[in-house]
Every structure is written in structure tokens, then in C-alpha cells.
TIPA-21241 format. One record per residue (C-alpha): x, z, y; residue in three letters. Coordinates in steps of 0.001 Angstrom, whole numbers, plus 524288, in hexadecimal, padded with zeros to 5 digits. Example, Ala and Ser with C-alpha at 12.3 -4.5 7.8 and 13.67 -1.06 7.14 Angstrom:
# TIPA-21241
NUZA|u|w|v|lovo
NUZA|8300C|81E78|7EE6C|ALA
NUZA|83566|81BE4|7FBDC|SER
END
This chain:
# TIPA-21241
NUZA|u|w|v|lovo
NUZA|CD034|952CB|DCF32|UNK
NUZA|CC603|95DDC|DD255|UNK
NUZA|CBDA7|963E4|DC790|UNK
NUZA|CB1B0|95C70|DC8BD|UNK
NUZA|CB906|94EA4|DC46C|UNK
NUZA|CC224|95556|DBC13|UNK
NUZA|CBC5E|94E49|DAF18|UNK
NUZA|CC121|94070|DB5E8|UNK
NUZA|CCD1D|93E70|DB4B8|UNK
NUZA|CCB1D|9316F|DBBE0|UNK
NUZA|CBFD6|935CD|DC636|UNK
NUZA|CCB7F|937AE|DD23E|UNK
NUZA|CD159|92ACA|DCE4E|UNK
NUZA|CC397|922F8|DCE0B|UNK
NUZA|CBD86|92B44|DD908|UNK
NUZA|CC235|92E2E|DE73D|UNK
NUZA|CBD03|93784|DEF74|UNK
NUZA|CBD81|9362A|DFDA7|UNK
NUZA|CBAAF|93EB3|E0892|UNK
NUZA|CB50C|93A3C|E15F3|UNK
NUZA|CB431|9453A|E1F1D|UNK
NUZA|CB054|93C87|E2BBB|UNK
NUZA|CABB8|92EAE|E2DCC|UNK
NUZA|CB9B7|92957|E32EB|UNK
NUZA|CBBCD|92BC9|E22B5|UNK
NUZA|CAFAB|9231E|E1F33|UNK
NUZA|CB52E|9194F|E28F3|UNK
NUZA|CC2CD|91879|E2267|UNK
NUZA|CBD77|916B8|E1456|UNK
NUZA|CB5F7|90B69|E1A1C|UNK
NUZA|CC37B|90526|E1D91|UNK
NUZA|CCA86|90651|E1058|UNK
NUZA|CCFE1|9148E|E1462|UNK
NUZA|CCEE4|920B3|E102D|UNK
NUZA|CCD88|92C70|E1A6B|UNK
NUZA|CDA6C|93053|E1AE9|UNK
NUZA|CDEF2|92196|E1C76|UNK
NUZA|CE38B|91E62|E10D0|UNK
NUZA|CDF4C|90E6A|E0BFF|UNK
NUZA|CD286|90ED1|E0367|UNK
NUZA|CD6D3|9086A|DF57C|UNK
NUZA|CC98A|901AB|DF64E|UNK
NUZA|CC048|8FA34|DFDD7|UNK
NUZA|CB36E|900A9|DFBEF|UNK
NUZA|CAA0A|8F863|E0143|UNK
NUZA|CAF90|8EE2C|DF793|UNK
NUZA|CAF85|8F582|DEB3F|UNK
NUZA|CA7D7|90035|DEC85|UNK
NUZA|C995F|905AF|DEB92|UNK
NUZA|C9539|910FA|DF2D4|UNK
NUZA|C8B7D|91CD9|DF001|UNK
NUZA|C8839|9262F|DFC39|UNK
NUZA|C85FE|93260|DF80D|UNK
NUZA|C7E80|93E46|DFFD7|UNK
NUZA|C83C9|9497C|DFB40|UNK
NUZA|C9305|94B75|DF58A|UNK
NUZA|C8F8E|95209|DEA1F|UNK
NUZA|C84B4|946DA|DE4C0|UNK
NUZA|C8C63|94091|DDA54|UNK
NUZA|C8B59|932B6|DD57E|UNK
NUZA|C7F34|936A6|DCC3C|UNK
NUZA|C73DD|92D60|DCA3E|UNK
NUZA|C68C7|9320F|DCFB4|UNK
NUZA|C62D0|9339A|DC27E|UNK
NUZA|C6C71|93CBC|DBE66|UNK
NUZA|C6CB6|944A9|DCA58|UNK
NUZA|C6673|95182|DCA21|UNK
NUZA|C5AED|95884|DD3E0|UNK
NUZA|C5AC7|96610|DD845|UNK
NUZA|C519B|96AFD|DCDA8|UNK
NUZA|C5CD3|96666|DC4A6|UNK
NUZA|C559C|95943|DBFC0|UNK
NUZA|C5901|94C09|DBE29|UNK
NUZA|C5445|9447A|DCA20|UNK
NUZA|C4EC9|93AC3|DC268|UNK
NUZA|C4505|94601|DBC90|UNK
NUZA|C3D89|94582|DC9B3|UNK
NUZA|C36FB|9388F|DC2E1|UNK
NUZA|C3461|93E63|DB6FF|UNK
NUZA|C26D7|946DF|DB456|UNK
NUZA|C2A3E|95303|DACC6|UNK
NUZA|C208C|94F09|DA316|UNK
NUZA|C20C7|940A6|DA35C|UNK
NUZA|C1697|940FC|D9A67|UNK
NUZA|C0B8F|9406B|DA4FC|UNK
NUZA|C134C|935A7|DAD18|UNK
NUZA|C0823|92A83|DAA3E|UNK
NUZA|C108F|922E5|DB4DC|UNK
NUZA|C19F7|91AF0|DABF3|UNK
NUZA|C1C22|91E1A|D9DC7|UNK
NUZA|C262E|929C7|D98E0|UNK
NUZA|C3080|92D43|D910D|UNK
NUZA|C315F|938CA|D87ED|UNK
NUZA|C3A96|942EA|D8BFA|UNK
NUZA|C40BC|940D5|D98CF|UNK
NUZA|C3B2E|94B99|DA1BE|UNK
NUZA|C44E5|951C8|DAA79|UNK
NUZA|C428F|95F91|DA433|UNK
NUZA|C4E3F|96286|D9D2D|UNK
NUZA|C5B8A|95C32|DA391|UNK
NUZA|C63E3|963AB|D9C71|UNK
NUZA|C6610|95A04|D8F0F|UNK
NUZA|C63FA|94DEA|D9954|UNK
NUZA|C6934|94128|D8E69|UNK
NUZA|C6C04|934C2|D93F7|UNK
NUZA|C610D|92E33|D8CE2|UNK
NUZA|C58A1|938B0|D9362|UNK
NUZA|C5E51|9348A|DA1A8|UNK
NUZA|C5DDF|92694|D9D48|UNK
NUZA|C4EAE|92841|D9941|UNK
NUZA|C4B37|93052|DA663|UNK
NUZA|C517F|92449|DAF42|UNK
NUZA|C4ADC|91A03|DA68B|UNK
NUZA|C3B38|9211A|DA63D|UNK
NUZA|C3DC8|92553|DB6DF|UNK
NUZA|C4275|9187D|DB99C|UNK
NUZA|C35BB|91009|DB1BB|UNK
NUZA|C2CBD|91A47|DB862|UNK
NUZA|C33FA|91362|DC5EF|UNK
NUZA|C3103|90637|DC0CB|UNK
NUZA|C239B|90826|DBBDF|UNK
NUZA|C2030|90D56|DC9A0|UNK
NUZA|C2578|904E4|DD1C5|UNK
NUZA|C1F8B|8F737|DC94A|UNK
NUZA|C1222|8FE11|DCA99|UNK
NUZA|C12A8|90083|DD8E3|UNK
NUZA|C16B8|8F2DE|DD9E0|UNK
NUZA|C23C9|8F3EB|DDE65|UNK
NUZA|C2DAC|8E9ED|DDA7E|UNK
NUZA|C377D|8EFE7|DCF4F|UNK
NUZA|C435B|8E81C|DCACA|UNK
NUZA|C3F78|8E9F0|DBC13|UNK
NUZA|C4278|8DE45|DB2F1|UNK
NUZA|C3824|8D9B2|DA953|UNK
NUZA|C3FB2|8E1D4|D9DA2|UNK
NUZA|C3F86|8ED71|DA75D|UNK
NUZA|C304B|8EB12|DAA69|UNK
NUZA|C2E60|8EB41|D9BB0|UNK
NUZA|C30A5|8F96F|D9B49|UNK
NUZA|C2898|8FE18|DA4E4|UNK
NUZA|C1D1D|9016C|D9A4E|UNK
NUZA|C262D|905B6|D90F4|UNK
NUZA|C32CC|90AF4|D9473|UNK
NUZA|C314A|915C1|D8C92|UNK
NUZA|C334C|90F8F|D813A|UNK
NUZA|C3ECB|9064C|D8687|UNK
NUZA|C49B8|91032|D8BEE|UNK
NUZA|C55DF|905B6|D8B98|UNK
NUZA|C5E27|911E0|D8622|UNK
NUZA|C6929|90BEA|D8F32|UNK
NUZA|C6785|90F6F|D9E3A|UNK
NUZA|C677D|90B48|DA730|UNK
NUZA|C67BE|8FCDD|DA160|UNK
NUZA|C6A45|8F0BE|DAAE8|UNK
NUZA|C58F1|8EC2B|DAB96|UNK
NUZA|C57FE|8F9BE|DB337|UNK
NUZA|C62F1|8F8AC|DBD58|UNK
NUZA|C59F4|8F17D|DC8A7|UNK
NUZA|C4E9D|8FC8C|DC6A5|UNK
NUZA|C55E4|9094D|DC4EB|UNK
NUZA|C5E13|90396|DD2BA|UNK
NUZA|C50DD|90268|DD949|UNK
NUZA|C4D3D|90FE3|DD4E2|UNK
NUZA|C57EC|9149C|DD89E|UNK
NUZA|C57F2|90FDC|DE5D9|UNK
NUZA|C4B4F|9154A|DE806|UNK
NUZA|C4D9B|923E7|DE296|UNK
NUZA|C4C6B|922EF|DD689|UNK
NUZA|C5663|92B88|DCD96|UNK
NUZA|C5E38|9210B|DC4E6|UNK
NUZA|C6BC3|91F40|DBCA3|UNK
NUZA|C6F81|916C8|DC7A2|UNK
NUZA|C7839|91B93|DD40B|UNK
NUZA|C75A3|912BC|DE06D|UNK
NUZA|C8188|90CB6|DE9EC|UNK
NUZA|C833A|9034B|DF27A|UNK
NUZA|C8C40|8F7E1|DF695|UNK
NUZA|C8F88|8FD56|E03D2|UNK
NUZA|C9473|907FE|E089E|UNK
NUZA|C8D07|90CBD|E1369|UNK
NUZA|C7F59|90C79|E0BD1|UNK
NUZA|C86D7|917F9|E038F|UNK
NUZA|C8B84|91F88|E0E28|UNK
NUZA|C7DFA|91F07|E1492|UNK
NUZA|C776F|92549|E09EF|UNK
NUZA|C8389|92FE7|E0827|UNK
NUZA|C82CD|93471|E15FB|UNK
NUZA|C764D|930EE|E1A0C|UNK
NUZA|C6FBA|94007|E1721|UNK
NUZA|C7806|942DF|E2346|UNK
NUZA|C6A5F|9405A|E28BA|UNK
NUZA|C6403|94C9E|E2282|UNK
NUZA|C724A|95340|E28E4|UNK
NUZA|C7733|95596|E1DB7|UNK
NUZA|C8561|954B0|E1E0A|UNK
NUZA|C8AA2|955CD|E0F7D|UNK
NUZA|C938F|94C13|E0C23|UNK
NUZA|C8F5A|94158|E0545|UNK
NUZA|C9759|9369D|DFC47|UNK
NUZA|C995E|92831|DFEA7|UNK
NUZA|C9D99|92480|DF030|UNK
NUZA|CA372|91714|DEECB|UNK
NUZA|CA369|91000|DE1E8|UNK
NUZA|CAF9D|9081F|DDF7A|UNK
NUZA|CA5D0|8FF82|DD52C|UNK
NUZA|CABEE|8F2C1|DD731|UNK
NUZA|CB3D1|8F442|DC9AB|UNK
NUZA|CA853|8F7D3|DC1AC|UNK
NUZA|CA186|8EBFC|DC642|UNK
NUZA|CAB86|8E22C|DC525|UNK
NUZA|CB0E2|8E4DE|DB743|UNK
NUZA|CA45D|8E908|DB13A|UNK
NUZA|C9F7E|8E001|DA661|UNK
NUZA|C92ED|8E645|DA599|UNK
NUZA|C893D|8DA9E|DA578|UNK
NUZA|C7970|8D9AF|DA6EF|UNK
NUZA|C74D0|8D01B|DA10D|UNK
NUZA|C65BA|8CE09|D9F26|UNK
NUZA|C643E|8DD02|DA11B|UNK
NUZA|C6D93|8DF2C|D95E8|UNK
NUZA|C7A31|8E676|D9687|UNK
NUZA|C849A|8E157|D8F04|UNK
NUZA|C8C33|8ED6A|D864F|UNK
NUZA|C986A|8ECB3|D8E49|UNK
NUZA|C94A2|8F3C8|D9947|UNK
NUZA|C982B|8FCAD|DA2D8|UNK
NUZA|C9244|90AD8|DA644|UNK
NUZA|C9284|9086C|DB2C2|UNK
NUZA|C89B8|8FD4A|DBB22|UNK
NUZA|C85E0|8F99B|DC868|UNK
NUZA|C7B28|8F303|DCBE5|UNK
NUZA|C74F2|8EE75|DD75E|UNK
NUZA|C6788|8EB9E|DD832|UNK
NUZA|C601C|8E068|DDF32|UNK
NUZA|C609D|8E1F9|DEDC4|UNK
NUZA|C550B|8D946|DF195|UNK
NUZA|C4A23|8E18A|DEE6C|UNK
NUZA|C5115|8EE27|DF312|UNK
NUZA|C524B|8EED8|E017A|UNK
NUZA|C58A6|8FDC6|E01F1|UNK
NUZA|C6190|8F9F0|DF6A9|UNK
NUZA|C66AA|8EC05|DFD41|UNK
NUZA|C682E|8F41E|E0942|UNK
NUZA|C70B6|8FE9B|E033B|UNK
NUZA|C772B|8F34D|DFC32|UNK
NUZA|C73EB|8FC09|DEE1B|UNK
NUZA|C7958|8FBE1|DE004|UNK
NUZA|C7907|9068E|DD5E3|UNK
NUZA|C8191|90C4A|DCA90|UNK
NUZA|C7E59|90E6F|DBC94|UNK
NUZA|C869E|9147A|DB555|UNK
NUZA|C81EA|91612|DA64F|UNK
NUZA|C86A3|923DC|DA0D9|UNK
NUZA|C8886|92328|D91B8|UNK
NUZA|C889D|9330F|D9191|UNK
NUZA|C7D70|937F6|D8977|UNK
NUZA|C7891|944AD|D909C|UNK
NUZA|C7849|94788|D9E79|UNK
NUZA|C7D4E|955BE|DA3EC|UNK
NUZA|C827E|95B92|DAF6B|UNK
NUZA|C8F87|959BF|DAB01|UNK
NUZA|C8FAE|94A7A|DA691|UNK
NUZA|C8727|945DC|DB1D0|UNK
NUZA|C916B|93EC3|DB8E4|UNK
NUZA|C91F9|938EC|DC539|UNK
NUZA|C94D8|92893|DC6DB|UNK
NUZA|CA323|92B6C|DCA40|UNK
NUZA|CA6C6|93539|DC02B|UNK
NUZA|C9FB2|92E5D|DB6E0|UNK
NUZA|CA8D0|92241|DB8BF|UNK
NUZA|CB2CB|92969|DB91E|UNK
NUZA|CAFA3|93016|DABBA|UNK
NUZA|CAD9B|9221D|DA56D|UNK
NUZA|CBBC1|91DBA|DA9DE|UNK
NUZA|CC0DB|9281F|DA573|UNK
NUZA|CBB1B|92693|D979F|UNK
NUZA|CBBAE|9180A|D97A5|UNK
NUZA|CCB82|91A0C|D99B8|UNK
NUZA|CD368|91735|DA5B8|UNK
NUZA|CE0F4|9156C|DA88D|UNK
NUZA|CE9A4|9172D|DB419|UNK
NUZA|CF46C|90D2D|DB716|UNK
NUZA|D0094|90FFD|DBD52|UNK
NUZA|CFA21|909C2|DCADD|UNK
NUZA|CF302|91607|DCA65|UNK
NUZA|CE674|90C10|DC732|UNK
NUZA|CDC86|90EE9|DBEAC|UNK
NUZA|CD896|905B0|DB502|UNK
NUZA|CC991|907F4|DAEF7|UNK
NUZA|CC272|90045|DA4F5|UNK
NUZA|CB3B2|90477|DA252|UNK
NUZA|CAB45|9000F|D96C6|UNK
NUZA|CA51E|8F37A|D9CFC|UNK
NUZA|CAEC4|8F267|DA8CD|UNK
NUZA|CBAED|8EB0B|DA68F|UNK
NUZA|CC70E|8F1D0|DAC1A|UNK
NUZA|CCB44|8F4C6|DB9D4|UNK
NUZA|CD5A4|8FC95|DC294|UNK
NUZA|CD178|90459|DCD56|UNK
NUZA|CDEAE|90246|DD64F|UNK
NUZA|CE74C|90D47|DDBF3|UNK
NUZA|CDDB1|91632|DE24B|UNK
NUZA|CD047|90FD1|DE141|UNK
NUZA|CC5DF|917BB|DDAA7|UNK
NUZA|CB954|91395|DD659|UNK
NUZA|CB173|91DBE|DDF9E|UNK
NUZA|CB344|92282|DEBA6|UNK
NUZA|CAD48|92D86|DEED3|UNK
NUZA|CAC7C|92EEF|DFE90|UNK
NUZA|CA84D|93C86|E0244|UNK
NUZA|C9FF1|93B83|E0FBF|UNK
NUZA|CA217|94820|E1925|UNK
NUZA|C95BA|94BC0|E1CD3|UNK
NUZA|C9812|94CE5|E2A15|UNK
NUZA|C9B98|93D9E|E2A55|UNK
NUZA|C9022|93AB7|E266F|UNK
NUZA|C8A9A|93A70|E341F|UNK
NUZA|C91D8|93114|E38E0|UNK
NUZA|C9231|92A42|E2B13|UNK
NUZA|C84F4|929A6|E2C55|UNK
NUZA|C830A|92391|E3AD0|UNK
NUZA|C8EC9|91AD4|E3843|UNK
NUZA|C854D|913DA|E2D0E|UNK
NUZA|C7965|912B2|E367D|UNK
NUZA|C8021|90D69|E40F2|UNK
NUZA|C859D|90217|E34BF|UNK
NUZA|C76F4|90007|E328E|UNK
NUZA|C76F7|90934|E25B1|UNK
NUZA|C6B83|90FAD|E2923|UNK
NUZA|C5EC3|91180|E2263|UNK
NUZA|C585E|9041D|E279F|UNK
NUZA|C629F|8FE20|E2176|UNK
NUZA|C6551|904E5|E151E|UNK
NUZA|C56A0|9070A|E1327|UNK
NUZA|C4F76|8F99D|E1947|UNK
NUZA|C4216|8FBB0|E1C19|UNK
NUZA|C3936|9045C|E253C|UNK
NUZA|C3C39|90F32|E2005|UNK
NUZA|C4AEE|90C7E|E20A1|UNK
NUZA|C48D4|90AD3|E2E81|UNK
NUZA|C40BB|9164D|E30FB|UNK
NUZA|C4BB2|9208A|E28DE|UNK
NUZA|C5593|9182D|E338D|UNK
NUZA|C501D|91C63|E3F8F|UNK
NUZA|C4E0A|92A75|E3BC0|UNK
NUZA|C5B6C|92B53|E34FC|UNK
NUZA|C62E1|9276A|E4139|UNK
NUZA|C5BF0|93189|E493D|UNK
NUZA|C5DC6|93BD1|E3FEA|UNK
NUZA|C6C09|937AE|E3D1A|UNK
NUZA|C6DEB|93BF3|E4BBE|UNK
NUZA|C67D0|9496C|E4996|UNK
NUZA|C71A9|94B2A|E407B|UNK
NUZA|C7C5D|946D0|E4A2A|UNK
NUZA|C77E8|94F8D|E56A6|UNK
NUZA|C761C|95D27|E4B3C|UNK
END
């Protein structure tokens, strides 16, 4: 196990890291194989969702919690440094972005919640539709006085997914239901010719959906619950998400400060909770896991829960005009004019890269 995972004792067990070096490999993973032929212990467009990923060293990190050259939070681009002259929507005390250093999760929690009502409160008055529910709707003259102290809670899935979608930073990590949407966006800056390699993770989630007994009921969550949930908004008013066939993670972290050393990625993260929520080994070599609000399951001989496929960047070429040529382009993926317009140019320069 090499230093960086050397706190999880688990994280080689429950995550599998896979090298494809040319396309033939992407082609044999596709067939239930791994590259050197051996049988794949899963079928992944069956039980899996899948994150593409630009750049191999961009962890699984909520955009949120993901940092900006000048060493900020991302999500302190949408917050004045004296939000005391923003007349735009009403403040909170005490959440500029001056001082990261003592950053407390209620702080974090507070900066999502004020950026994400400034979202809403735009959007209603320039009359665009948002999926707010009359208890949400409440709060959008007073939602300084009505932080839920739990977040993100269940009312504010739908909105913080449509921010999200859109650019927004949120606690919520995007994926989608099929495979090639993900590689798409991991190789697609092959366009720009840049050749690092990029990440197609895949998310071996069908356990954590199947034995959860987290319930919403009435936009209430019942006590028993898991830190981890899916969700997946409503497609009908979304063309670009219904396209990419979208649905996020949230994963609640119960830690009370933020640093650069307990800011963990999705898949260490799990990892960590197994490991503290207790695990056992059978002599099958299976690991059986029971999480607080997920009744128990066995991963079998050899399946992990992620897979994390490392993309050569010089596949990602042929990656990429491989997915154009299946009608994954940006017409598709992105329906509109505009989708259509980034198409045609995209193709064209696609070749550039090919003949350089």
C-alpha cells in the first residue's frame, strides 16, 4: 500500500486501480476484461456510476471544498468581501472568505446555504423557473434567520443539483448513469491538446442504494440514516442533465473543522467510515460491511466498490473520436444551438489535434 493510503487499511481492498495505456484496454473493460485478460468480477454498466475526470490528480472533492489558485475556497468567488454592501439578497454575519485557516463546518455549512439563496433569489426575480418547494420559498426573505443547522437537508437536493449543473460550487459531486457521458468529459480537454491523463472513476453504488433505509418522507429524514445519498433530480425540465443521464452524491461529513489534512476525497472518505463502522473478512476472502443506516452486505471475491480507471493521455484521441462517431458529442450531450454550434467547431478542431 503506498504512503498516500497508508491510513486505510481497507482503501486497496475497496478501491482498484487500473491502468489503460491504449484504447484496445478501454475496449476490453467494456467486455468484462481487464487489460491483461483476466475476467472483470463485475458488470459495470449494471452496477456502477461513473465520474470522468480531466486531470489525474483532481480528487473526488466537491466543488465547494475544492480550492483556487489564490488558495480560496471556490465557493468564495460568490461571496463579497464585505457582504455588508451586498443590497442583492440579505447576509449573514461572518462568513467572508478572509481567513481559511480555522474554516468550521458550520462555517462551510453557512457559506453553501447564504451562496446558494443568493442563486435562488436571482434566478425567481429574473423569472426563471426554480424547483423550490413552498417551505423552501418561505426562506427566501429570511434565511438568515432559518439556517436548518443540518446540511444539506432532503427540501434542498433538487436546487443545489440545478446549481450545480450550471457552475455553481456545491456539497454535491455530479455522475451519470452511463458510461460514455463520463469518459467524454475526462478526455474531452484533448481538444485544447492537452494530453494529461485523465480518470474515468466508476462507482460500484448499487449496495448503498439497495440496503439503505434512509427514507424521505414529507421532506423529513427519519434518524436512521445513512451519510451517504444519491439523488437524482427531475429530468424533464433539464435538457443537458436528461442528456447526460445525471445524478449527484452527498455525502454528509460529521467532522467539525475542515483542514488540509481531513478534507477527504469521496473514496477515502468511504473507506475511512468502513473502517470505523467495523468490517470483517471471511474466509472467502469477502468482505462483509454494515454502515449506520445500510443494512449489511458482502462485496464478493475481488469486487471493490470503486474503480478507478486511469486514461493514458495519448488514448484520449482516439477515446475521444470513438465517442463522436457513437453520437456523444456536444449536440447530444448539450441539446440546443449552442450544443450544435460547440459540435461543428469541436470536430474540426479535434482533427487539428490529430494532423499536430
Amino acid at each position: 500500500m503506498n504512503d498516500k493510503n497508508k491510513n486505510y487499511e481497507l482503501y486497496n481492498d475497496l478501491v482498484e486501480v487500473i491502468e489503460l495505456k491504449k484504447p484496445e484496454d478501454l475496449n476490453n473493460v467494456k467486455n468484462r476484461y481487464y487489460p491483461d485478460g483476466r475476467k472483470f468480477p463485475v458488470d459495470l454498466k449494471k452496477k456502477c456510476i461513473f465520474r470522468g475526470v480531466s486531470n489525474i490528480d483532481y480528487e473526488l472533492i466537491p466543488n465547494a471544498l475544492r480550492k483556487n489558485n489564490d488558495g480560496k475556497y471556490a465557493l468564495c468567488d460568490y461571496i463579497n468581501s464585505n457582504i455588508s454592501i451586498d443590497h442583492h439578497s440579505a447576509n449573514f454575519k461572518d462568513i467572508e472568505c478572509e481567513d481559511n485557516e480555522k474554516l468550521t463546518l458550520e462555517l462551510q455549512y453557512k457559506r453553501e446555504f447564504f451562496v446558494l439563496f443568493r442563486f435562488l433569489d436571482w434566478a425567481d426575480k429574473s423569472g426563471l423557473k426554480i424547483p423550490a418547494s413552498r417551505k423552501v420559498r418561505k426562506l427566501l426573505h429570511s434565511h438568515i434567520n432559518h439556517f436548518p443547522g443540518y446540511w444539506p437537508k432532503s427540501e434542498f437536493y433538487e436546487v443545489i443539483s440545478l446549481a450545480q449543473h450550471y457552475g455553481l460550487p456545491t456539497c454535491a459531486l455530479d455522475w451519470s448513469y452511463d458510461y460514455k457521458v463520463a469518459l467524454y468529459f475526462a478526455v474531452r480537454n484533448i481538444l485544447k491538446k492537452d494530453k494529461t491523463d485523465c480518470v474515468l472513476w466508476a462507482f460500484n453504488y448499487k449496495y448503498f442504494e439497495k440496503y439503505s433505509t434512509f427514507v424521505v418522507e414529507d421532506g423529513l429524514e427519519k434518524q436512521n440514516q445513512t451519510q451517504l445519498r444519491f439523488y437524482r433530480p427531475k429530468y424533464y425540465n433539464n435538457d443537458n442533465l436528461k442528456s447526460q443521464k445525471g445524478l449527484f452524491t452527498f455525502l454528509i461529513n460529521k467532522r467539525e473543522t475542515f483542514n488540509e489534512t481531513s478534507l477527504e476525497s469521496l473514496d477515502k472518505m468511504i473507506c475511512d467510515i468502513i473502517q470505523k463502522n467495523g468490517f470483517k473478512k471471511n474466509d472467502n476472502s469477502e468482505i462483509e460491511i454494515e454502515l449506520e443506516g445500510i443494512q449489511k452486505f458482502t462485496l464478493k471475491e475481488n469486487e471493490r466498490i470503486f474503480y478507478k480507471f486511469i486514461i493514458s493521455g495519448d488514448c484520449k484521441y482516439e477515446i475521444l473520436k470513438a465517442l463522436y462517431s457513437d453520437g456523444y458529442s456536444e449536440e447530444y450531450l448539450f441539446p440546443g444551438y449552442k450544443g450544435v454550434v460547440e459540435a461543428m467547431k469541436n470536430r474540426i478542431n479535434l482533427e487539428k489535434v490529430n494532423i499536430d
